[in-house]
MIKE-375099 format. One record per residue (C-alpha): residue in three letters; x, y, z. Coordinates in pm, whole numbers, plus 50000, padded with zeros to 5 digits. Layout:
% MIKE-375099
alaXYZ;...
% end
This chain:
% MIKE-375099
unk574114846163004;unk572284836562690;unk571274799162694;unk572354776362453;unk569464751562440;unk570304714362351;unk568904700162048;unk566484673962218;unk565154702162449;unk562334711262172;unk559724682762211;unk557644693562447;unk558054661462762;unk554934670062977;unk554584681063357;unk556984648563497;unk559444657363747;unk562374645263521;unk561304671963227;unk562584700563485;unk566054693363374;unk564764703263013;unk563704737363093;unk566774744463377;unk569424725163240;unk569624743662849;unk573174761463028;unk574364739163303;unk577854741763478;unk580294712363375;unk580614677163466;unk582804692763759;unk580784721163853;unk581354732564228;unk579634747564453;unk581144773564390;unk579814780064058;unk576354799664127;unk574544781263857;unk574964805563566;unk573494802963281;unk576034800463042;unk576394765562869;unk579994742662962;unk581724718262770;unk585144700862919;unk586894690662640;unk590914683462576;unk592674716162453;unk593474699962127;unk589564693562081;unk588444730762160;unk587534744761831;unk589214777061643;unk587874809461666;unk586574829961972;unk588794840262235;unk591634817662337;unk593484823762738;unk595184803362911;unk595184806963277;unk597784793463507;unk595894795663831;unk593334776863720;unk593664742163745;unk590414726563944;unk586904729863952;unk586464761364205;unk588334781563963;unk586544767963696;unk583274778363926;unk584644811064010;unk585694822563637;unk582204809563477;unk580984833163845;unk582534863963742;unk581214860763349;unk577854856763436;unk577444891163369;unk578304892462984;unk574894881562782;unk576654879762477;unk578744852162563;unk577364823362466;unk579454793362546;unk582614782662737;unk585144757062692;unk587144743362980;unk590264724362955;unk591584724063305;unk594204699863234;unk595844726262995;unk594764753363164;unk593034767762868;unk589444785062835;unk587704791862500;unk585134821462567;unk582254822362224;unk581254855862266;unk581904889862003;unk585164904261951;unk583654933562085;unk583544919662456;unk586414900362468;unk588564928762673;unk586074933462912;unk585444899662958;unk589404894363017;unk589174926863262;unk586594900463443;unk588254872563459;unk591684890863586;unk589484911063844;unk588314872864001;unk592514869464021;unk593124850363769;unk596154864563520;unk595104855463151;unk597204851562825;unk595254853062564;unk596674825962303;unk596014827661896;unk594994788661900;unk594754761162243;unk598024749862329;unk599594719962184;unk599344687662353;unk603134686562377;unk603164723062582;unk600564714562787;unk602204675962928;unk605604703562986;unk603724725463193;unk601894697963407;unk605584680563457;unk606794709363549;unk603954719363773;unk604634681163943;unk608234686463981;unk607334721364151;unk605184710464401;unk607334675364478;unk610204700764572;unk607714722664784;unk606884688864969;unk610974682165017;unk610744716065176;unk608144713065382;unk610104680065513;unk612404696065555;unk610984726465772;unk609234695865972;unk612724686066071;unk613854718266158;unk610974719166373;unk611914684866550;unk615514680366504;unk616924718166596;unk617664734066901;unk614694758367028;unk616404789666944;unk615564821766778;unk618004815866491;unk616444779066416;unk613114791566451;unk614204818966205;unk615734794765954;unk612904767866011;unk609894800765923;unk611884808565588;unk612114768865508;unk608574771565557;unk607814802465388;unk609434788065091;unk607454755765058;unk604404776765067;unk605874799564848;unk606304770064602;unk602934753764635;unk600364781764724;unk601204816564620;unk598264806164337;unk596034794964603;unk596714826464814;unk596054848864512;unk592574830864452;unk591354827964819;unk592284868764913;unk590714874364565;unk587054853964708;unk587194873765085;unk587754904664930;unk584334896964704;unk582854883865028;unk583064847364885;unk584034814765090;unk585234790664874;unk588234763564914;unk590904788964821;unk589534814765073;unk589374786065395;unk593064775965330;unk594644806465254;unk592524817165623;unk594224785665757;unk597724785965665;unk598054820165709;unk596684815266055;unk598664785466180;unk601874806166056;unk600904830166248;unk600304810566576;unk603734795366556;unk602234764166348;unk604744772966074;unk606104734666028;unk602394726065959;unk601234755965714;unk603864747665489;unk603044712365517;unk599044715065484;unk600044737865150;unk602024713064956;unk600014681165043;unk596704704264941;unk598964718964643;unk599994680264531;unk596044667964589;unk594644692364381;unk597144683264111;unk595794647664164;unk592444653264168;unk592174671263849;unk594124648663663;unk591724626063763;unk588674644063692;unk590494647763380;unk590494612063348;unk586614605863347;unk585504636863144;unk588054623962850;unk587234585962888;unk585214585762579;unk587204616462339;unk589554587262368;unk587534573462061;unk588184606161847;unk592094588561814;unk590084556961711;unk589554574461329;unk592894575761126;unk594094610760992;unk594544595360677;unk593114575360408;unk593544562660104;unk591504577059836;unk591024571059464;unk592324595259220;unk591034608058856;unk593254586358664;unk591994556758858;unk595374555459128;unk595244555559519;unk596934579659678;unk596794587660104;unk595444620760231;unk594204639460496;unk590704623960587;unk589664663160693;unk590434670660353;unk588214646560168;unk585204654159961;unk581844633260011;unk581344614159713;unk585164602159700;unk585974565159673;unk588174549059943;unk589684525860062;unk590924502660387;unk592764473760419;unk592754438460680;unk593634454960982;unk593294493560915;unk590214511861067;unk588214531560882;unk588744570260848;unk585364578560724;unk582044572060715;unk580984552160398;unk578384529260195;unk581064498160058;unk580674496759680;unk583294465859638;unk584794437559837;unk583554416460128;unk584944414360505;unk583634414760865;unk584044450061080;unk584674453761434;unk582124480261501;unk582774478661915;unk584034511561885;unk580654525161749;unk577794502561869;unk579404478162156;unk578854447661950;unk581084422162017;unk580524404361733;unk581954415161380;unk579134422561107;unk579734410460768;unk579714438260519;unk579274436260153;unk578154460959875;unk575894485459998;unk576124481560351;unk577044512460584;unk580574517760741;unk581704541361036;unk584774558861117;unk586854541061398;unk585764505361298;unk588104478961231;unk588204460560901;unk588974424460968;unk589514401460699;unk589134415060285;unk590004451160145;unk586914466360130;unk586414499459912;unk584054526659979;unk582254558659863;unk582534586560167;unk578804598660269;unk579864622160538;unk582764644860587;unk585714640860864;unk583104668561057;unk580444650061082;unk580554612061118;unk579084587661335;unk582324590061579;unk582284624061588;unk578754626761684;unk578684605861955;unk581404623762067;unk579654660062072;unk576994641962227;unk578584626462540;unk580334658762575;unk577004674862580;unk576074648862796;unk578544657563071;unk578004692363063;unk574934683663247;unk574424685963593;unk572214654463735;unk569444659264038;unk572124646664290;unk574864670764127;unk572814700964151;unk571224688164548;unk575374687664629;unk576054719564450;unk573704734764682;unk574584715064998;unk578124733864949;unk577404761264883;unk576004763365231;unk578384744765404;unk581524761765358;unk580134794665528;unk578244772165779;unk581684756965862;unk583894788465835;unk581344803866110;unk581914768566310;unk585214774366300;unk585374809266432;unk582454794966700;unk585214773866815;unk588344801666824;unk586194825566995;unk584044802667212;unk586234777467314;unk588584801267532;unk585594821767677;unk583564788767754;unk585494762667842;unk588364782367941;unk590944768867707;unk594054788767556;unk593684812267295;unk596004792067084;unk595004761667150;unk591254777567020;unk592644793466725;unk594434763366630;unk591634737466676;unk589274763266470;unk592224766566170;unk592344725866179;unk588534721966107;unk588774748665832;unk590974723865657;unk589114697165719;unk586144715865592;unk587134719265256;unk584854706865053;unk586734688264784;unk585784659264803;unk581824668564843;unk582074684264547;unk583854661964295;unk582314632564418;unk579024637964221;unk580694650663855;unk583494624063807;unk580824594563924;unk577924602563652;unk580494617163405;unk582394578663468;unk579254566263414;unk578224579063081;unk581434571862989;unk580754534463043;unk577304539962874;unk578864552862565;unk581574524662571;unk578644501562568;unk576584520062224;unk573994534762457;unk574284574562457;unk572824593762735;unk571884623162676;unk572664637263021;unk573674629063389;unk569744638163448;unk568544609263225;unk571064584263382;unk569414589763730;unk566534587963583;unk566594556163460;unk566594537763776;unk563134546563870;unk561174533063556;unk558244509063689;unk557074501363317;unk558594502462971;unk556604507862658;unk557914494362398;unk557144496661996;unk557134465761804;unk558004472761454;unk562014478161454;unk562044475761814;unk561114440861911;unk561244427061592;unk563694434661300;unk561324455761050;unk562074436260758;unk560154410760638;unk561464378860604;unk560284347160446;unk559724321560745;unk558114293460595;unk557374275560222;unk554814246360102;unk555084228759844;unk551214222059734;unk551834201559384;unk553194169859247;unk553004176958895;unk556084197158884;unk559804192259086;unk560384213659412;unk563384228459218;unk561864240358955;unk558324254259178;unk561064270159383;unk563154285059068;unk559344301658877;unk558964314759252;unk561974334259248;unk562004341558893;unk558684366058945;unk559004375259259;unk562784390859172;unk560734409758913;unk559044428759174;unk560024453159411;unk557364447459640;unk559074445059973;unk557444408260031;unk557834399259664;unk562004410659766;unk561894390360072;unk560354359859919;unk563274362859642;unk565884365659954;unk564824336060149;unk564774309659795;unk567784297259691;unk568704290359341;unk569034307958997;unk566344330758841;unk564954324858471;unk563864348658175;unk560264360158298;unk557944366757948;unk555264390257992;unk555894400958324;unk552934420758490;unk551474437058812;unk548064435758941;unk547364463759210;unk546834447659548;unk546794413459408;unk550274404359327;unk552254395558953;unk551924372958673;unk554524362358369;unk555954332458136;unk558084312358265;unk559414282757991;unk556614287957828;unk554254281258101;unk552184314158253;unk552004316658629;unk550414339058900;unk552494350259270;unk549654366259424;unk547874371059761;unk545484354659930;unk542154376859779;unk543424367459462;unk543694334459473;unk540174335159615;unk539014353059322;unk540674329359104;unk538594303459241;unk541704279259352;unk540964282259697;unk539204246259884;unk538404248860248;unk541084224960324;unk543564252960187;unk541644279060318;unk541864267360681;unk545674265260621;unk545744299860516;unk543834316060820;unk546244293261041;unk549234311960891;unk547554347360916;unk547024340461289;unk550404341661322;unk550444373861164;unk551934362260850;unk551674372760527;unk550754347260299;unk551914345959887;unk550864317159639;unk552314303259358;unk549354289459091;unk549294282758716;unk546254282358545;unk545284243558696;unk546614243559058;unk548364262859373;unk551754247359309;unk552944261459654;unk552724288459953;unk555024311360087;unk554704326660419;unk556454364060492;unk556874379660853;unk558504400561020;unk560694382361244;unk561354389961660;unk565174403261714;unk567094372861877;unk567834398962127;unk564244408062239;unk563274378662483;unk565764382462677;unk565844416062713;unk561994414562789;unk562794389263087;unk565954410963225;unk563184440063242;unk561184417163440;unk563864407463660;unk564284444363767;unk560524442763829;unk559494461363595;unk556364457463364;unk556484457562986;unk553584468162715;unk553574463962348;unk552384498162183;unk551894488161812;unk549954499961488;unk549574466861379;unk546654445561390;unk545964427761703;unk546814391561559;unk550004401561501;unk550764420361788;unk549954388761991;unk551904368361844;unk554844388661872;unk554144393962217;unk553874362662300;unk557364352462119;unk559204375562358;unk556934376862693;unk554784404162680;unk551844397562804;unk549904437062813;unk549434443962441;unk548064477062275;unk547524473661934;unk546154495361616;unk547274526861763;unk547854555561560;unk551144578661683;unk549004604661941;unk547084570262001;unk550674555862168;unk551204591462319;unk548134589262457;unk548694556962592;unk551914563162780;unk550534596662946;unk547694568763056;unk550444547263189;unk552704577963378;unk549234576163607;unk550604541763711;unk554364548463743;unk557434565463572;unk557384552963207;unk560264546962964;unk559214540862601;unk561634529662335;unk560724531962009;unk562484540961649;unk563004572661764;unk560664589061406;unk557014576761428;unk557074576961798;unk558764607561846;unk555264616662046;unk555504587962259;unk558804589262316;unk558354631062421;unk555934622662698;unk557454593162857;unk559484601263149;unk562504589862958;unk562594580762574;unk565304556062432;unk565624556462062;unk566544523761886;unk567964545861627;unk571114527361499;unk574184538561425;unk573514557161143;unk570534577461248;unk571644614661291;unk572154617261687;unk571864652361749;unk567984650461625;unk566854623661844;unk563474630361982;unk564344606162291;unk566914611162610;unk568624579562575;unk569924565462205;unk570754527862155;unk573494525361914;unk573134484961766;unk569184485561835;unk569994456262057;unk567074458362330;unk569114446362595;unk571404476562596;unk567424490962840;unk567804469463084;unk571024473363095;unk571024512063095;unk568434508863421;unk571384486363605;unk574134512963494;unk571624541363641;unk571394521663999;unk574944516463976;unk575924550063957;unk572574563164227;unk574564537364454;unk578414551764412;unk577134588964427;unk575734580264773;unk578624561764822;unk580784592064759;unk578404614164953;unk578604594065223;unk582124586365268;unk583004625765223;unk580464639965446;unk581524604465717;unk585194611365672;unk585084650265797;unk581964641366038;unk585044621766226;unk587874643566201;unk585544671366326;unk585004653966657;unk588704646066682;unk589384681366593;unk587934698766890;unk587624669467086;unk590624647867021;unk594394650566876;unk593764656566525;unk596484680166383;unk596364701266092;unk598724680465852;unk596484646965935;unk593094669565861;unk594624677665536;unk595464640165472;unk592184632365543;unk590834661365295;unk593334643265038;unk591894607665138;unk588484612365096;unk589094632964806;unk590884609564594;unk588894581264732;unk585604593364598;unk587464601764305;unk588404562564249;unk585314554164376;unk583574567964068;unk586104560363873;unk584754523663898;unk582044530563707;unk584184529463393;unk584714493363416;unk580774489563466;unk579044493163155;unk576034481963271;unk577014447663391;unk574904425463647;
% end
């Protein structure tokens, strides 16, 4: 199939190990991709029915209702290169196909030739019809068990006589009939195109252990593998949606001004950018928006993971699915219902989990060698066992049915999806996106971080840090009131921050002026002044070596230094910097607990850059670097270990491209989808990197975890199989067992979010 490459797949990422899953992984198979699945190229988002988007062709199809099929169906459409994309929803049962009108019959003809029956449907089915059908699926397969009970009983409880075995193999018959006709279908479907799959190994062994005389057991082994699968994709189900959960987070409606200056509540899909808003104490916001009147703090957890509200006031950005706290705030709309910060984060995770991680794809493999491996084992053991060791035929065949059940391999397979799909999940939860299950492994093994200073460490605004008042001809008041009278006349950005930082009314500036790389002079009351730099101060001739020396001491700090002088004396300096984030120590010293080494990467003069460094705890620093300068640099450092860099996700979009993984401190309004790096940090708080690298060895551990307990599980009931007592309904309650308990296991990982 045609492969639909991801948007951060252009930037070329070197010759590391970890860029293969930019090149292989354009098309990947879903977050619950089974072995099964034959790694075809054609792209796979799981996304709720109600999210799959109009247009293309629409089917539902009832047999479908796990990850084989899913496998099996995106199997049989390899074939088609115009189709371009596929959208599961196996909770609903629905698949969107994105390919020409042209080839939607034979792709149809495809899918029914795998066995699968297809409706095709105009639009996905409503949420309603879809929570009917699973209730009644539930209610179907809980009366399959009851029958299967009951044939168990006929088994025990009745004579042994040719009319109770009669009546106890059409008990049975009809508990299978209720749970596994669909699994029956699939599996003959899979041996007749010489595949060996779940479907095929029990559909083998129930039909087999009827067929022995086993009938009490088939009919039980059907429902309890019937009622699993039920349980295992609504929990699959459970992880992929953990984070479209947020898409109910943005109101349907808003209130929006009209012409003649009313409000009046619409559809938030139907209005324009450019429209005025607005959302009360308590209400969450429907739209993305700059506020143009009222003050009040947001909840922005929903967005960013801050846990603390952010004060917002005219000007300041708002996103869809916050919560507005405390004042009505109004708002003009910047981006339509389509396209808003919620809503991209949401196309990304999906994108996210419709990559396959290293351990995913190893498993993928694994099983798709074991099942034949096992299915030959098994018919080793019907064969062998009565020739070698001399044991009944029945006894053979039976043992040999038993370890196809406990072969299946369920819980192999879903152990790996649901754990990294749980754990972006908790990433996203958190404000850190991940732009794949490939970059979440990944993570873990980062020896050094890079790290840019401007916007990264620190907060890339200047700020003014400190004042001195040089004069005592003239009040500190009024020094500090000319101050912020000139420099509010300029819109140099340290002239701004100097007028930000003093407090206090501005006067009537007379003959206001600028002088090119020196600084600006006016009238104020009468009196003329200069707020200039330090060269011009020199040239003005007002600078003694006492106040020179306190200058340089300043600019060692990396400070940049303003004065204040009339026409007799420096009256006072002002000192401008940019400041660290309160966040970056500790974030520095968390990546140092996990043993790995930090360097500063900066443009900025060295002065500077030490000082920074040394404010947070960096102690390698690389300074005056141009952009292929910092590139250069971390492709020097990947010598030395895997290398993350995190940067603002623009100038170092070099960097960022050949470090073995990139994280963007891009903010929550940067446009997601264009994101040179792997990883995006949603609040810019640096400690969301160490705390992705904890998330990554969190989930490493649980899919091992998983791995382990699936492969231990069967390892055991294999032995007892041929060697011991085990029976065919206990193999499939171990199937079940391990199956859900991997399942939970991941599951875990939602409560994680990164967390020590």
């Amino acid at each position: 199939m045609a492969q639909l490459h991801h948007d951060h797949a252009s930037h070329d990422h070197g010759d590391h190990d970890h860029h293969a899953g930019h090149d292989h992984d354009h098309a990947p198979v879903s977050a619950c991709g089974p072995a099964a699945c034959g790694g075809g190229a054609c792209a796979t988002a799981s996304a709720p029915v109600a999210a799959l988007a109009t247009g293309g062709l629409v089917l539902r199809i009832p047999a479908m209702d796990c990850p084989t099929e899913e496998g099996q169906i995106r199997q049989a459409l390899e074939r088609f290169p115009e189709v371009m994309r596929l959208q599961f929803d196996l909770a609903g049962r629905a698949l969107r196909v994105d390919a020409p009108p042209s080839s939607w019959e034979s792709v149809t003809a495809a899918i029914n030739a795998a066995g699968f029956k297809t409706e095709t449907l105009s639009a996905p089915p409503a949420a309603a019809d879809t929570a009917r059908s699973q209730r009644t699926e539930l209610i179907r397969l809980i009366a399959a068990l009851a029958v299967a009970v009951g044939a168990e009983l006929v088994h025990f409880l009745a004579p042994d006589t040719l009319p109770w075995r009669g009546l106890g193999m059409v008990v049975a018959a009809v508990a299978i009939a209720l749970s596994g006709l669909s699994v029956f279908r699939k599996g003959l479907s899979s041996l007749f195109r010489g595949q060996l799959n779940i479907n095929a190994l029990m559909s083998v062994a129930v039909a087999g252990a009827f067929a022995i005389g086993q009938w009490p057991e088939a009919a039980m082994v059907m429902a309890l593998y019937s009622l699993a699968e039920l349980i295992e994709a609504r929990s699959v189900e459970r992880a992929r949606n953990a984070i479209t959960g947020l898409l109910q987070l943005s109101p349907p409606q808003v209130e929006v001004r009209q012409v003649d200056g009313s409000w009046a509540t619409v559809e938030a899909k139907a209005v324009a950018v450019g429209a005025v808003a607005r959302v009360k104490p308590g209400e969450r916001f429907a739209l993305d928006g700059r506020v143009t009147e009222g003050q009040s703090a947001v909840d922005q957890s929903p967005v960013t993971g801050e846990s603390i509200p952010v004060d917002k006031t005219p000007g300041d950005d708002v996103f869809a699915g916050t919560i507005n706290q405390s004042g009505s705030l109004e708002f003009e709309v910047t981006k339509p219902a389509s396209d808003t910060v919620l809503a991209r984060i949401i196309h990304a995770v999906e994108a996210a989990q419709a990559q396959r991680a290293p351990t995913q794809r190893f498993v993928d493999r694994f099983a798709a060698i074991y099942t034949p491996a096992v299915f030959a084992l098994a018919l080793a053991v019907a064969l062998g066992t009565p020739l070698v060791l001399g044991w009944p035929w029945l006894t053979g065949i039976y043992k040999a049915l038993v370890l196809l059940v406990i072969a299946c391999p369920c819980a192999l397979v879903i152990s790996t999806p649901v754990t990294v799909v749980s754990g972006l999940a908790a990433a996203a939860r958190r404000g850190i996106l991940i732009k794949g299950g490939v970059y979440l492994e990944q993570a873990r093994k980062l020896s050094i971080v890079a790290l840019d200073k401007t916007g990264t460490l620190t907060e890339g605004k200047p700020k003014l840090v400190a004042q001195l008042m040089r004069t005592q001809a003239l009040p500190e008041d009024q020094v500090v009131r000319i101050a912020r009278s000139l420099a509010a006349r300029s819109d140099h950005p340290v002239s701004k921050a100097i007028a930000a930082g003093l407090a206090g009314e501005a006067s009537t500036v007379q003959n206001f002026g600028a002088e090119l790389g020196r600084g600006v002079h006016g009238s104020v009351d009468g009196q003329d002044y200069v707020l200039g730099n330090h060269r011009w101060i020199h040239e003005r001739g007002q600078c003694s070596a006492e106040f020179e020396a306190l200058m340089h001491e300043h600019e060692a700090q990396g400070r940049t230094l303003t004065v204040l002088a009339n026409a007799q004396e420096v009256l006072a300096l002002f000192a401008v910097a940019d400041t660290t984030k309160e966040s970056s120590r500790q974030a520095i010293s968390e990546l140092k607990a996990l043993g790995v080494r930090t360097v500063m990467l900066t443009g900025d003069n060295p002065s500077t850059a030490q000082n920074i460094a040394k404010q947070v705890g960096i102690d390698d620093v690389r300074a005056d670097l141009l952009p292929q300068d910092k590139q250069k640099a971390v492709e020097a450092l990947a010598t030395e270990g895997e290398v993350g860099m995190v940067g603002d996700g623009v100038n170092d979009s070099p960097s960022l491209a050949a470090a073995a993984l990139g994280f963007s401190m891009g903010g929550a309004g940067t446009d997601t989808a264009k994101e040179a790096a792997d990883v995006l940090i949603m609040n810019d708080d640096l400690r969301r990197v160490p705390e992705t690298i904890r998330l990554s060895k969190k989930t490493y551990a649980v899919l091992w975890q998983n791995i382990s307990l699936a492969l231990g599980i069967k390892a055991v009931f294999f032995v007892l199989a041929v060697f011991g007592s085990a029976t065919m309904w206990m193999a499939v309650f171990a199937d079940m067992g391990a199956s859900l308990l991997v399942v939970f296991n991941g599951l875990r990982l939602l409560r994680a979010g990164g967390d020590r």
